[in-house]
VOZAMAR-603438 format. One record per residue (C-alpha): x, y negated, z. Coordinates in nm, 4 decimals. Last residue first. Layout:
X,Y,Z
...
This chain:
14.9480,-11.6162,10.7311
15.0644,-11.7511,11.0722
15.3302,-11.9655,10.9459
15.5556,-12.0861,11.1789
15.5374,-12.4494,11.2789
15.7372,-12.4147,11.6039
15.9838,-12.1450,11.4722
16.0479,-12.4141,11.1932
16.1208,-12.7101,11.3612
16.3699,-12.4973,11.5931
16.5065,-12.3574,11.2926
16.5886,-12.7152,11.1992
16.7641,-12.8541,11.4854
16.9748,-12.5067,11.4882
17.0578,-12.6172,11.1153
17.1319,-12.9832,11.1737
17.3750,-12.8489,11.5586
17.5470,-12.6016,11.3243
17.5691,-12.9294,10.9958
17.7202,-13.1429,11.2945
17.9883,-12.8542,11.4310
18.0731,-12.8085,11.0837
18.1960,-13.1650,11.0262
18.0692,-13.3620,10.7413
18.2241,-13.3712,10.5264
18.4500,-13.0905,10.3167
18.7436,-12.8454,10.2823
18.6583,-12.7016,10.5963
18.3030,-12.5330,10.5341
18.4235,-12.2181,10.3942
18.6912,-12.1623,10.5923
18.6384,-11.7775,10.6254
18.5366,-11.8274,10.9716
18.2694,-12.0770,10.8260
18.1138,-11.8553,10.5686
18.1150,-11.6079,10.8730
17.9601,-11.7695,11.1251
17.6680,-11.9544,10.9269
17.5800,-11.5968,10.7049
17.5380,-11.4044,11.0372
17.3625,-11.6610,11.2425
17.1322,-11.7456,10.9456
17.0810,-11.4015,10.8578
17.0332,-11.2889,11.2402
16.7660,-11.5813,11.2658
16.6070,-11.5317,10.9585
16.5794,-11.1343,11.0527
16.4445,-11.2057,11.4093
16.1899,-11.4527,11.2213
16.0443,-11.1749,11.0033
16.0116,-10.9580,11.3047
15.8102,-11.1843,11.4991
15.6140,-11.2883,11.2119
15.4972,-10.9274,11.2134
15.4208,-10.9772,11.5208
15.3070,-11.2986,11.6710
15.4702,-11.5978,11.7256
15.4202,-11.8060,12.0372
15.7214,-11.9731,12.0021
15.8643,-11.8679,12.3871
15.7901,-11.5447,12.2793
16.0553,-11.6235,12.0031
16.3599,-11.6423,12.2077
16.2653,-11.2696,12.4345
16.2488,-11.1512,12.0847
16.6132,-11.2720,12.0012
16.7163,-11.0833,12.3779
16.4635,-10.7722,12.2563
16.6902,-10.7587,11.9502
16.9874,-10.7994,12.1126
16.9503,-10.5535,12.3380
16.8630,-10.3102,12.1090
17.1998,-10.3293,11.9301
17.3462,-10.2603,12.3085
17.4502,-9.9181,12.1792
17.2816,-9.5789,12.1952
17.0112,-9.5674,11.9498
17.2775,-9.7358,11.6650
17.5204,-9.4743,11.7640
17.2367,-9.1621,11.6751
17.1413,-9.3869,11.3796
17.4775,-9.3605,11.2789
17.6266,-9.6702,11.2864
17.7396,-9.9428,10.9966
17.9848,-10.2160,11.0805
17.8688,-10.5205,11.1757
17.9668,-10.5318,11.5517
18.2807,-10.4544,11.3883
18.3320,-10.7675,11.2313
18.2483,-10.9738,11.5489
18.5546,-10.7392,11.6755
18.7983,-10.8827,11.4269
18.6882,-11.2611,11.4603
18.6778,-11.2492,11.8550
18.7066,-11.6106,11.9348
18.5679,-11.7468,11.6287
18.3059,-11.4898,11.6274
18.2295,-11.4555,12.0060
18.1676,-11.8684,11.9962
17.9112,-11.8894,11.6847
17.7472,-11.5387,11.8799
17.7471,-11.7580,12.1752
17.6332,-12.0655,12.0332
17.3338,-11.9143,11.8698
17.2037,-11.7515,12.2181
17.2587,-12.1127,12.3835
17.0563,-12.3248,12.0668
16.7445,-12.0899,12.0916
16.7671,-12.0919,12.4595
16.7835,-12.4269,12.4761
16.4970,-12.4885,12.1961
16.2902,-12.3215,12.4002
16.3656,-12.0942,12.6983
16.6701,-12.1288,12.9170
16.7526,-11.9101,13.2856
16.9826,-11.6820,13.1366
17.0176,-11.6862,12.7544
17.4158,-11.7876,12.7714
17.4739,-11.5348,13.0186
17.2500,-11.2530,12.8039
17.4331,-11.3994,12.4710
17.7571,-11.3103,12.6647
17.6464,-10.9493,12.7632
17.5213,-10.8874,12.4179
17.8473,-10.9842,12.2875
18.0402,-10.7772,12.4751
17.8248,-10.4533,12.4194
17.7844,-10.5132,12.0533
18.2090,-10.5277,12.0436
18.2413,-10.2382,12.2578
18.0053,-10.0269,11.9924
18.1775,-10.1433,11.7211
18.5341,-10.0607,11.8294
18.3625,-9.7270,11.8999
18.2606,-9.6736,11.5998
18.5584,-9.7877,11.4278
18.7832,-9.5773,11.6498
18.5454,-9.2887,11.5390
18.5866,-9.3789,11.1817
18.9257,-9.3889,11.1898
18.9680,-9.0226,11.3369
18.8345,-8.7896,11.6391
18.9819,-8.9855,11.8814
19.0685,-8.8910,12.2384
19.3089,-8.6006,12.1900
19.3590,-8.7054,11.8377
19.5843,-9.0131,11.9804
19.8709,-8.7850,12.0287
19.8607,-8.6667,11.6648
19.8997,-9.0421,11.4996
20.3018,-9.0166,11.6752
20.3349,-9.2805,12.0229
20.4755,-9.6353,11.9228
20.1751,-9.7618,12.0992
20.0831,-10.0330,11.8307
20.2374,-9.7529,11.5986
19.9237,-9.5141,11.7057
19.7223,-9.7959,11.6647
19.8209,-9.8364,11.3233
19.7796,-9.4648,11.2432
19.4412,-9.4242,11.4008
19.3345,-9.7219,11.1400
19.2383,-10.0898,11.2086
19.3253,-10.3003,10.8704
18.9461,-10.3435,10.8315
18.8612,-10.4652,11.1220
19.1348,-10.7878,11.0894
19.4896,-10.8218,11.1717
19.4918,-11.0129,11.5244
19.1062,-10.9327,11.6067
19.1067,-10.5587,11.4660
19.4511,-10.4941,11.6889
19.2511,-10.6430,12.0076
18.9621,-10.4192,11.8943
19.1910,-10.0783,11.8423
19.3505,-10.1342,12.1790
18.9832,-10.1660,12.3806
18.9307,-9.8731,12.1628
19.2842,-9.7008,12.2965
19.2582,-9.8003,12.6687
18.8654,-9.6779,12.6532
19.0321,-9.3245,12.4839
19.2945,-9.3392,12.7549
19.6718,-9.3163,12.7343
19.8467,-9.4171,13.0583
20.0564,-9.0588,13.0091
20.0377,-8.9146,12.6843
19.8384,-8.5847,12.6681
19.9721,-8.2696,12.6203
């Protein structure tokens, strides 16, 4: 039978909110099933294990942040764009730290196809048309972008930046200042 109120988008939404407080790793069926004080079997009915909550977890998170980055992106080009669609994965991360974890974790490529992953690849494209680059330095510059994002973010939710000067918000604005530079002067060859 299954428990009243209990839904699989209750659970995930759950499971993400658990992975932000104790971190996506520590998210299991078992912890959420103590979360709900309800025994690990009466979540089966809507989760096929771990893994599924993780997928899923990751598939809410790529879905949230792709809507923000779509606010931030909306009605910007340039630089601002650039600078907006950095800022909101810089701002889901600190807010969201367990579920900006998730929205790294490995999908099947069946998952991958069906979650908003795309979106934010045609949302970083969108960016660069407004650099004039050409494929395949399109795609090369969608990778610096996501590394630089990616390795920024989470060297500085780990603390890795507060021990010295100057202030992480300056280097963030340096760096964005510099991949503009660099989009602009892209080489062609």
């Amino acid at each position: 039978m299954v428990r009243a109120g209990l839904t699989t988008d209750r659970l995930v939404r759950a499971g993400a909110e658990l992975a932000d407080e104790v971190g996506f790793d520590q998210v299991t069926v078992s912890a959420l099933a103590r979360r709900f004080d309800v025994k690990v079997a009466s979540l089966y009915s809507h989760l096929k294990n771990s893994q599924d909550l993780k997928t899923r977890i990751a598939l809410l998170a790529l879905e949230e942040l792709a809507d923000r980055a779509a606010d931030a992106l909306a009605g910007r080009a340039g630089k601002d764009a650039l600078i907006a669609f950095a800022d909101a994965y810089r701002d889901y991360a600190r807010a969201h730290p367990g579920r900006y974890a998730a929205a790294r974790h490995p999908l099947t490529p069946e998952a991958a196809a069906a979650s908003a992953g795309g979106r934010h690849a045609q949302m970083t494209r969108a960016i660069l048309r407004g650099y004039d680059l050409p494929e395949p330095g399109q795609t090369h510059a969608v990778r610096l972008l996501g590394s630089v994002f990616h390795g920024y973010v989470s060297l500085e939710t780990a603390g890795g930046f507060s021990h010295s000067a100057p202030d992480s918000q300056e280097s963030w604005t340096r760096i964005l200042d510099a991949l503009d530079s660099l989009l602009r002067a892209w080489p062609t060859a």
